[in-house]
VOTINU-753079 format. One record per residue (C-alpha): y, x, z. Coordinates in steps of 0.25 Angstrom, whole numbers, plus 5000, padded with zeros to 4 digits. Each point is the difference from the previous one (the first is absolute). Example, Ala and Ser with C-alpha at 12.3 -4.5 7.8 and 13.67 -1.06 7.14 Angstrom:
VOTINU-753079
498250495031
501450064998
***
This chain:
VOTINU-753079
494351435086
498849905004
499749874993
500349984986
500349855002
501450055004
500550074987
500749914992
500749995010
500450154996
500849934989
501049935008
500350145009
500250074989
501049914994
500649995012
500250155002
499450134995
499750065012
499549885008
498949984987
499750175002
499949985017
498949884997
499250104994
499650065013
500249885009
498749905004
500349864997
499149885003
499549924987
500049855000
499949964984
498749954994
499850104988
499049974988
499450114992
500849984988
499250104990
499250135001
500750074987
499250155002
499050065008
500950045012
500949895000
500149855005
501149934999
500349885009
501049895000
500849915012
501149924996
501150105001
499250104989
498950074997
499550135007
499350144995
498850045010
499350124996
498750005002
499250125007
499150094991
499350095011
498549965004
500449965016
500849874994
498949974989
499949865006
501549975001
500050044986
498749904998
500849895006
501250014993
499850034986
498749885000
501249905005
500149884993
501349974994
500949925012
499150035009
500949995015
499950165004
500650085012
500050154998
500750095009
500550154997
501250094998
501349974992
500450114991
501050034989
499450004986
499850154995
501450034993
500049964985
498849905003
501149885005
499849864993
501349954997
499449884995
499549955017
500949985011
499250085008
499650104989
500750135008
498749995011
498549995001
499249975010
499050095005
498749925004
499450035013
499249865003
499749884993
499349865003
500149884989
500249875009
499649904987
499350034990
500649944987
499149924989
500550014986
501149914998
500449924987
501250104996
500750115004
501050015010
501050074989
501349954997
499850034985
498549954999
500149864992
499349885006
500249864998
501049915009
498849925003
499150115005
501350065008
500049865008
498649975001
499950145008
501550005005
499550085013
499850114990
501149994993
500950015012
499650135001
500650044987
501450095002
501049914993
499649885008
499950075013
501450044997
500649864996
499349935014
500750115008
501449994994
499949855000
499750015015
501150115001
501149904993
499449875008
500350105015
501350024995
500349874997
499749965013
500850095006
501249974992
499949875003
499549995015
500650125006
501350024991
500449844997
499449935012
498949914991
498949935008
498550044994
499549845000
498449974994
500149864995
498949904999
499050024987
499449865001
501149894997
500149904992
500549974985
501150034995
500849924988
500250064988
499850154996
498850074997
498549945004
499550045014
498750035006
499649875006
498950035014
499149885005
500149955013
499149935009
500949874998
499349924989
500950024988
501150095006
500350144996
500950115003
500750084988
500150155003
501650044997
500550054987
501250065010
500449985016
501249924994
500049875008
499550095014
501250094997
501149914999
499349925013
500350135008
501450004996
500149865008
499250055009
501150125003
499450144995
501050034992
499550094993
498449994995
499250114992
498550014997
499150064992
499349894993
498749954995
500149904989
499249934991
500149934986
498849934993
500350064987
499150114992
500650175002
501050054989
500350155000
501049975011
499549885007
498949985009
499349855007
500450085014
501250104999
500950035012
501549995000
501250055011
500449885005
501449995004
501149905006
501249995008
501049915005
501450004997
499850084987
500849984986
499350074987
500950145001
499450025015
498549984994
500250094989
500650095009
498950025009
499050014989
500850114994
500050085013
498649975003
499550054987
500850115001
499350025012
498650004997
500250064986
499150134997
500650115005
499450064985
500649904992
501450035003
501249925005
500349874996
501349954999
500849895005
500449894998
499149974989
500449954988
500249854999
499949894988
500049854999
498749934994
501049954988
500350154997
498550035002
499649894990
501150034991
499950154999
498450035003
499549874997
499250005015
500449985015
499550145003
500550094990
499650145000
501450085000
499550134997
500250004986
501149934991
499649904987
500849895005
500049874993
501349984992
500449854996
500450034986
500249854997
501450014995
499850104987
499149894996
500849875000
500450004987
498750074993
499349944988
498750015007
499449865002
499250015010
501250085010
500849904996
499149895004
499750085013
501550015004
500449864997
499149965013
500749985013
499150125006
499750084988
500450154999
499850134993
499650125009
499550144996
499650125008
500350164994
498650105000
500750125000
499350114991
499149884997
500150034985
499550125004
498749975011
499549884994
499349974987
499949884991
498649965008
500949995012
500949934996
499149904996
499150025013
501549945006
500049884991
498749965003
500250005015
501149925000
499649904992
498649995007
500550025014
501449945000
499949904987
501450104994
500250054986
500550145000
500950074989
499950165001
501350074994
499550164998
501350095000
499350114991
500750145001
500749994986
500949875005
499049914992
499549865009
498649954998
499849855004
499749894993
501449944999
500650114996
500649944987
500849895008
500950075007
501150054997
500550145003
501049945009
498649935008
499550134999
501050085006
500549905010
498550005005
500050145001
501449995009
499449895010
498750065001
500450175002
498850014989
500150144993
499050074988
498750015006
499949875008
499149884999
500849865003
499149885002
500849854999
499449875006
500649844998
499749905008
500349935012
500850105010
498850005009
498950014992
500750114993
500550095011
498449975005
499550054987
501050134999
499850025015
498550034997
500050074990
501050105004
498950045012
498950014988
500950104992
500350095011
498450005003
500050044984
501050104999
499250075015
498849994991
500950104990
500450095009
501549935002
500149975017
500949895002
499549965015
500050125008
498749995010
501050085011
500949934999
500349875010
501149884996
500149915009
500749874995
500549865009
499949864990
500849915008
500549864997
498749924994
500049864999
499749935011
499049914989
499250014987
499549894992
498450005002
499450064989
499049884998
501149895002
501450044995
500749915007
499450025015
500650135006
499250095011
500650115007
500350134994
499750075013
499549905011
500549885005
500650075013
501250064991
501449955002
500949984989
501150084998
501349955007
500750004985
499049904997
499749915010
500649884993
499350034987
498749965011
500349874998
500549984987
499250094992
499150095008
499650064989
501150094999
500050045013
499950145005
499350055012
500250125010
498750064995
500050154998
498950064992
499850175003
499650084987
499450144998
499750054987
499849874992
499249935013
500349905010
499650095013
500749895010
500849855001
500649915009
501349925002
500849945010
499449875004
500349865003
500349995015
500549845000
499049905002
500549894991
500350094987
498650065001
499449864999
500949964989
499350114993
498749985003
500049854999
501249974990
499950124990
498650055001
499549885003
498950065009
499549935014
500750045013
498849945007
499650164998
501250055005
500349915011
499950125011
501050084992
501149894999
499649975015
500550155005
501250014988
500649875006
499850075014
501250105001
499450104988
501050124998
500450044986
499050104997
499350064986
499050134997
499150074989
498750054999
499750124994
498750024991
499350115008
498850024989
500950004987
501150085006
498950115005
499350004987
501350024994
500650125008
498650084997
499949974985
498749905002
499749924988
499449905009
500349945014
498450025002
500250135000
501049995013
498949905008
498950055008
499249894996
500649924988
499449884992
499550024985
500949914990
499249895004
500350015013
498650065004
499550085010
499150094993
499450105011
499749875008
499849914990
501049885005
500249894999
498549965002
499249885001
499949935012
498849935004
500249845002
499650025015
501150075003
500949914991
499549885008
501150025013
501149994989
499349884994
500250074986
499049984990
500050094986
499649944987
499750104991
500849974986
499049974988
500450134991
499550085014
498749935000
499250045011
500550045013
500250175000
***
């Protein structure tokens, strides 16, 4: 067979079928993959690389092809070669189990390198250690590596599939929404872009929210889009300044049918390698979540609930319990380390007590159920055995497990435990003990959030606990005008694995009760949403939607420990290009049209 760009293709026939991958051997196939030479391991051999694997070419020895054998064994590392020659099967016994394409070699016939390579900073070598740093600055590199190849090509897979689902199957309209518009009240900051208008801007979109629900006045009933936005705020290992979300919304919609679609579209797209998921996924209210995991996105995979363990305490000579339980929101919550006693050592335990009390401002006692039936904890001498053995009945403890208590307000409490049952899980991995199977996939719906929460710098304002754009739920809707703060909205968080991969609610189709909430509740300016009240009081159907993180669901279906590692082309944490260097400076010619001026802050100094 001619061209040795074809082979890896070998992989996929013989997958498919034996005879199909034995028939190739002897049958020519046209080559079309740019192939680097990966290594020159012995004297007869070059191996080279495209991005469905690597390939064994054996060099000729005799005297006639001393220049093909010139060329390719001076070829610099990812140089871009084309070599030509015969398939064969490996000699029998000589097979590299270890290649996808480790049954054949390549007989070469004819060689030319097409670009020479320099050297470069690192090694294209999953396993070769290199800064995050370095990887971005020479991200074109790094894109060659194997495992990113592999997570571009399935997030495009997963993204084709969607489409179809969506377009072909369920009749959604594929709509590109506006990326300059204007700001939006409340939420998280936003880009803002100069115009030529003295001291007018426009904002680039944290979400297509406003556009999409305009469609639905506007009669396409059912909206998707894979969406660009933007969010002024530095990169976290799971959020980036621009990420892109699946944009969804439909008319005439309650919460069961948006959960019901997104069920069957993930069950659509999901890797064929990652097994089945099944549905309906599991559902919990942001109470429960709060209550038993002490978070809105719970990881569900493993147990350690939060137990409220208030009542065994009530009539305890422990002052400070007593003090706790006497206050109107005060309670007693413990969560059960099984095999704790066992994993984790008195430096841990401490380790645990110092992190709460940094990070989350909690006293934590530790009760270590030894083996023997003996308890170690501080307080150990004021319970009684009836405490003991009622604590043990309420909590399932047994010999070997590690209880940790907190006090305090319910919130802060549940906060505290919450967290630290996601720092012993990553202890006990460290020993050896899997709680979180990585194959595993839980999804999880959190439904009925507030509608409000008090602003964390003024208590008694409230913002929205979603957007602005929620409606309350229809339970509720009197509470909105009595006492808003209890209200729930028709907001539906989805959950996989401990992390948010996707929100959305129903929204709020009434032109009147949306300014109510904007102007009475929020106290923010309509001025900025007069267009939306304009079309909501212009026949807008009820209508809701989702949008689904793209970036963070990716990066968790392939076990990446950052979205970067999903993106072709990501921000550094400070939300830096480093391959281009941007943001850069821009001269005060080209600032002149915007009438912008920069004044350089004094700990700058000079201009840079």
């Amino acid at each position: 067979m001619e061209e040795a760009l074809w082979l890896p293709r070998l992989e996929q026939l013989r997958q498919q079928d034996t005879h199909l991958w034995r028939a190739a051997l002897d049958t020519p196939r046209p080559g079309s993959d740019t192939v680097w030479v990966d290594s020159v391991p012995e004297d007869q051999f070059v191996v080279l690389r495209d991005f469905h694997g690597l390939t064994q070419i054996i060099i000729p020895q005799d005297e006639a092809t001393a220049r093909l054998k010139k060329m390719l064994k001076e070829a610099p590392l990812e140089s871009v070669v084309r070599v030509a020659g015969t398939v064969i099967a490996r000699p029998q016994g000589q097979e590299n189990r270890g290649m996808p394409t480790g049954e054949i070699e390549v007989q070469a016939r004819d060689a030319a390198i097409l670009n020479s390579s320099k050297k470069l900073p690192f090694e294209i070598k999953d396993f070769t250690k290199k800064s995050e740093s370095l990887r971005m600055q020479h991200r074109y590199l790094d894109l060659r590596s194997q495992q990113l190849q592999h997570n571009l090509r399935l997030r495009s897979q997963m993204v084709m599939r969607m489409r179809e689902y969506l377009c072909n199957m369920h009749g959604f309209v594929d709509v590109e929404t506006p990326t300059l518009f204007k700001r939006t009240p409340g939420g998280a900051k936003e880009f803002l872009v100069p115009s030529r208008e003295p001291g007018k801007f426009y904002s680039l979109p944290q979400s297509p929210q406003q556009f999409k629900q305009l469609l639905m006045v506007g009669g396409l009933d059912r909206y998707f889009q894979v969406a660009r936005c933007y969010r002024d705020e530095g990169s976290k290992p799971d959020r980036q300044p621009e990420f892109t979300q699946v944009d969804i919304e439909m008319s005439f919609v309650d919460q069961a049918g948006i959960q019901r679609l997104i069920e069957g579209l993930l069950q659509y797209c999901w890797p064929e390698e990652k097994g089945p998921l099944a549905t309906p996924f599991q559902s919990m209210t942001y109470a429960e979540a709060m209550a038993s995991y002490g978070t809105d996105k719970p990881d569900t995979r493993f147990g350690m609930k939060i137990m409220n363990v208030s009542d065994l305490f009530r009539t305890t000579d422990v002052g400070f319990l007593q003090e706790v339980l006497a206050r109107p929101n005060g309670t007693v919550q413990a969560i059960c380390i099984s095999q704790g006693a066992k994993h984790l050592n008195t430096k841990d335990m401490e380790s645990l007590g110092q992190l709460a009390r940094s990070e989350w401002k909690q006293e934590i006692l530790s009760v270590i159920l030894r083996a023997d039936g003996s308890w170690k904890t501080r307080l150990a001498k004021l319970w009684t055995e009836e405490q003991k053995t009622e604590l043990l009945k309420a909590t399932g403890a047994q010999s070997g497990d590690t209880l940790l208590l907190a006090a305090g307000e319910h919130g802060d409490v549940c906060s505290a435990l919450g967290n630290l049952r996601l720092e012993c899980a990553n202890l006990l991995a460290s020993r050896g003990l899997m709680l979180r199977d990585p194959s595993v996939f839980r999804f999880l719906w959190v439904v009925d959030f507030p509608l409000f929460l008090p602003k964390e710098d003024q208590k008694d304002e409230l913002e929205s606990a979603h957007h602005p754009f929620t409606a309350p739920h229809p339970s509720d809707s009197d509470l909105l005008y009595s006492d808003p703060g209890k209200v729930r909205g028709q907001h539906y968080d989805l959950v996989l694995n401990g992390s948010e991969v996707g929100g959305g609610s129903i929204r709020i189709h009434n032109s009147e009760l949306q300014r109510y909430v904007l102007e009475s509740v929020l106290k923010e300016d309509v001025a900025l949403l007069t267009h939306l009240l304009e079309a909501l009081a212009s026949g807008a159907p009820p209508h809701g939607g989702i949008a689904l993180g793209l970036d963070r669901l990716i990066s968790l279906v392939v076990g990446a420990p950052s979205i970067r590692n999903v993106i072709a082309f990501p921000k550094s944490y400070r939300g830096r290009d480093l391959m281009s260097n941007a943001p850069d400076v821009v001269s005060a010619e080209d600032l002149k049209p915007y009438h912008i001026q920069v004044t350089w802050p004094k700990e700058i100094g000079e201009k840079p």
